[in-house]
C-alpha positions in Angstrom: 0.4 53.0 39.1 0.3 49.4 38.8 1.4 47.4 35.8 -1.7 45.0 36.1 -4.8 48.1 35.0 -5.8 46.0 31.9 -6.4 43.1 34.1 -8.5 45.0 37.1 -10.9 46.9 34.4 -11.6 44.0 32.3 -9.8 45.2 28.9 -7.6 42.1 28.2 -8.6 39.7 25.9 -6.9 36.6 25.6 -7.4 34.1 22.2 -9.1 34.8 18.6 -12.5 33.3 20.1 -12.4 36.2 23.3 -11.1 39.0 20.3 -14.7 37.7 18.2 -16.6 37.3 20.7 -16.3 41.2 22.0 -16.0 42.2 18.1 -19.4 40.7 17.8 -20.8 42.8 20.7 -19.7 45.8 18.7 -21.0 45.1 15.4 -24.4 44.0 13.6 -25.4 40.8 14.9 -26.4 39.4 11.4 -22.6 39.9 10.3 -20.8 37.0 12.6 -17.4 37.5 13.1 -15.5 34.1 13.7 -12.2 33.6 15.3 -10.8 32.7 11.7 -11.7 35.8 10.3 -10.0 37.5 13.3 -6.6 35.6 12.4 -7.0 37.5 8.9 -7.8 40.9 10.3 -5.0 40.8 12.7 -2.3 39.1 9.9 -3.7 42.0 7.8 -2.8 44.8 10.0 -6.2 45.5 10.5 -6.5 45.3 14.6 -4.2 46.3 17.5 -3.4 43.0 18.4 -0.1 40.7 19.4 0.8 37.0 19.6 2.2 35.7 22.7 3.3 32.3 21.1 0.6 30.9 18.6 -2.6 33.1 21.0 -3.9 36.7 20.1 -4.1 38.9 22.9 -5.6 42.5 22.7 -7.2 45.6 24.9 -11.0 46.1 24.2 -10.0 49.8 24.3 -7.5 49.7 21.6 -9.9 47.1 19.3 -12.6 49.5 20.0 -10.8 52.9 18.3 -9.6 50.4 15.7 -12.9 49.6 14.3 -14.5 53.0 14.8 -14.6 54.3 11.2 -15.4 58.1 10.4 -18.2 58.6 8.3 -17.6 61.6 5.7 -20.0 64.1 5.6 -21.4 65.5 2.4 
């Protein structure tokens, strides 16, 4: 298996403004997700992602099962 998959299907994403931009695909259009807010959810814990120097880079697959959130039933 190569070492490259994430680049031949697409998944990596490279700086806070590729990270928003693909969060905003996932999410309500009317709640805008900007690269700054990205910096706080990822110095927060809050998404799967790592710095290579001062840039984010992440999988869409990993950022995906990050923000899916179960809903309780009652």
């Amino acid at each position: 298996m190569s070492t490259e998959w994430w680049s031949a299907d697409g998944d990596l994403l490279l700086g806070a403004e590729a990270i928003a931009a693909y969060v905003n695909q996932l999410t309500d259009p009317d709640s805008r997700v900007t690269p700054a807010i990205i910096y706080g959810w990822v110095e927060r814990g809050h998404l799967p992602v790592k710095r290579i120097g001062a840039r984010l880079i992440g999988s869409k697959a990993a950022i995906r099962r990050a923000l899916m959130v179960e809903i309780p039933r009652r």
